[in-house]
N, C-alpha and C positions, 0 to 999 in steps of 0.2 A: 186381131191376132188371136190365134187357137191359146189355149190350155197348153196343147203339146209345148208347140212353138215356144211359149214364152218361159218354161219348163227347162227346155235346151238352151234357149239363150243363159236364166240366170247359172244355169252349171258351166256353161260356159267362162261367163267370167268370175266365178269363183273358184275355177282348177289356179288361175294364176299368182291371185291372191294367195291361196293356201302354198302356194308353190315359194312364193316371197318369205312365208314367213318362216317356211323349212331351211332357208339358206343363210337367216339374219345372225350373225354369231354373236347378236348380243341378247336372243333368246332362244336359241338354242340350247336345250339341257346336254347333248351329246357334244357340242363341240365345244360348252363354254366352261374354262380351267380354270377351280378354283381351291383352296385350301377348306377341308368340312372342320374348322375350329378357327380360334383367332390367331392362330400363329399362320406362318407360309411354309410350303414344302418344297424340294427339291429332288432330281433326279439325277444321279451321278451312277453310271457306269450300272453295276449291280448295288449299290448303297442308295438307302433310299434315308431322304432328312424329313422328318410328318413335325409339323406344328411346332414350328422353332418362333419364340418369340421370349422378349425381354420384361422381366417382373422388375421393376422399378423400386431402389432402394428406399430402407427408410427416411433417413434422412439425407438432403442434397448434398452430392458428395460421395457417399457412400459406393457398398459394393453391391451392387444388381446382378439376380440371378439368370444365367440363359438358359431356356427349360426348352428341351426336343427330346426327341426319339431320332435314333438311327437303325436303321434295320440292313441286315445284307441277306443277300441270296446266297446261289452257289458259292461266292469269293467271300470270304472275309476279308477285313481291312485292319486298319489303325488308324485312328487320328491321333496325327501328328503337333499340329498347330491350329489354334485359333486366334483371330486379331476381328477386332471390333472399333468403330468409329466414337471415338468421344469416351473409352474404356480402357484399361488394361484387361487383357483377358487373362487367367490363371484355371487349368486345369486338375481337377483333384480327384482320382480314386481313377477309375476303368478308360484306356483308352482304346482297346484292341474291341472290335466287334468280330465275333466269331462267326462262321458261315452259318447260313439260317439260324441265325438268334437276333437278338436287338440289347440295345442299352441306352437306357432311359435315365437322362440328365434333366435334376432340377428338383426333383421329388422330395416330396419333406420328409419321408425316411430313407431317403439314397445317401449312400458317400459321395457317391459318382455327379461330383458338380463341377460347373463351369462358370467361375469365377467372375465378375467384372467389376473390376477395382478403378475408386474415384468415377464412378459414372456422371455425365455431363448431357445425358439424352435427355427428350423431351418425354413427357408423358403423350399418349396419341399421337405421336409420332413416328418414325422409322429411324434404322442404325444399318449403318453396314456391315455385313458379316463376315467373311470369310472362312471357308472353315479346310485345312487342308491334310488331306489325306497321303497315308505312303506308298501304296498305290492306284487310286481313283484318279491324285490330283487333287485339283482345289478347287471350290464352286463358293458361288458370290450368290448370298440373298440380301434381303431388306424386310427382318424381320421387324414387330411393329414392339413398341411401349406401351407396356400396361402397368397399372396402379395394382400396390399388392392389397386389393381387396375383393369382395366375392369369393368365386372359384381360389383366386390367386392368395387370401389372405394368408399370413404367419410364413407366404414364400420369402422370407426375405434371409441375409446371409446371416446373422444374429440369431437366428429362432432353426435353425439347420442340423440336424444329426449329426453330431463330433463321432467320429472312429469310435470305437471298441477300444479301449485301454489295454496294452500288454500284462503279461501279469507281475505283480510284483514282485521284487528281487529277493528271497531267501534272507531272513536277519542272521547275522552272525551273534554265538552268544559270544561276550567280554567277561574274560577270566575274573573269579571273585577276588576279591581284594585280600591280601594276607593270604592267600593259598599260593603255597608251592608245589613244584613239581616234582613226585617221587625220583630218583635216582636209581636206576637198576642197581644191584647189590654186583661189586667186585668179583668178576669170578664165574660170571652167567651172563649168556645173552638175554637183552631186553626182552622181555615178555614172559621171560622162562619160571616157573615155578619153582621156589627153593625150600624146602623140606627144612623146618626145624628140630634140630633136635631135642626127640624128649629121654627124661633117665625112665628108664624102667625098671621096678623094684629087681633086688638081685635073689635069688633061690635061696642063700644062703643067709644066715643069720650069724652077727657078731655075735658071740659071744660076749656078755658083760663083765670083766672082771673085777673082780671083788677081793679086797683087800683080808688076810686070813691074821689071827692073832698071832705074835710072834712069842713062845716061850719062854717064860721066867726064869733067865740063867739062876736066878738064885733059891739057894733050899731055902 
């Protein structure tokens, strides 16, 4: 067999091969879907859910934090409800996503957390999530259990940024003791200024009288 010959055969049977391994979708980087973090994502109408996953309380029992981003396009939304497998869910701070903007639950200087009370999940594990919208609707993931350590450490609901404090209330002062309250003077309305009067010396002079010798009726 030539050079040429055996040249064209092995191109031959390597188009096919090459051809298998273009269609495998379990190594295909274009058609195989997956999450770039350890949380999972979702796609709902124009809201998009990136890297929703569960930080695992301190201690068993406790409240576990649910840490994502939700991003909207043209539409903004609201989230409405969340409910979670083996949890109470409780929402706190931001729930309206504004048209092209996002808000990001979980963060250790955010208000805007998502609560999950008495948790019962496993760690490495999965939870089911629901998370529903007032206009999208409602979409179902399986986000996964993670240990608050690493990346995750101090996420837990204990070590979280409390609100900003209102400001405090104005003190009243309390009237001194033994002090009374003037009484406007009879005569004048309250506040009014009342002129006392003063003597002013008079132009004129008394005269002193003085007692004169009376004369000696007798010679």
């Amino acid at each position: 067999m030539s050079t040429r010959r055996r040249t064209a055969l092995a191109g031959a049977l390597l188009v096919p091969a090459l051809a298998a391994c273009g269609t495998n979708p379990e190594t295909s980087a274009v058609t195989r879907n997956y999450a770039p973090a350890d949380g999972v994502q979702a796609i709902l109408g124009d809201l998009r859910v990136l890297n929703a996953l569960v930080v695992e309380p301190a201690e068993e029992g406790g409240t576990a934090i649910l840490s994502m981003t939700i991003t909207a396009g043209d539409q903004g939304d609201t989230l409405q409800d969340v409910t979670v497998s083996d949890a109470t869910a409780r929402i706190e701070g931001e729930t309206e996503v504004a048209a092209g903007s996002s808000v990001r639950y979980g963060a250790p200087s955010s208000t805007d957390q998502i609560l999950l009370e008495d948790f019962q999940g496993p760690v490495g594990g999965n939870v089911e999530l629901t998370l529903l919208f007032e206009e999208a609707g409602s979409v179902v993931l399986n986000p996964p259990v993670v240990a608050p350590t690493g990346y995750y450490e101090g996420l837990t609901a204990d070590q979280l940024v409390s609100p900003t404090p209102g400001p405090l209330p104005t003190p009243t002062l309390a009237p001194t003791p033994g002090a009374t309250q003037e009484e406007p003077a009879v005569g004048r309305e309250e506040g009014e200024e009342v002129s006392e009067p003063t003597a002013e010396p008079s132009g004129e002079q008394t005269p002193e009288s003085s007692a004169e010798p009376t004369p000696d009726a007798t010679p």
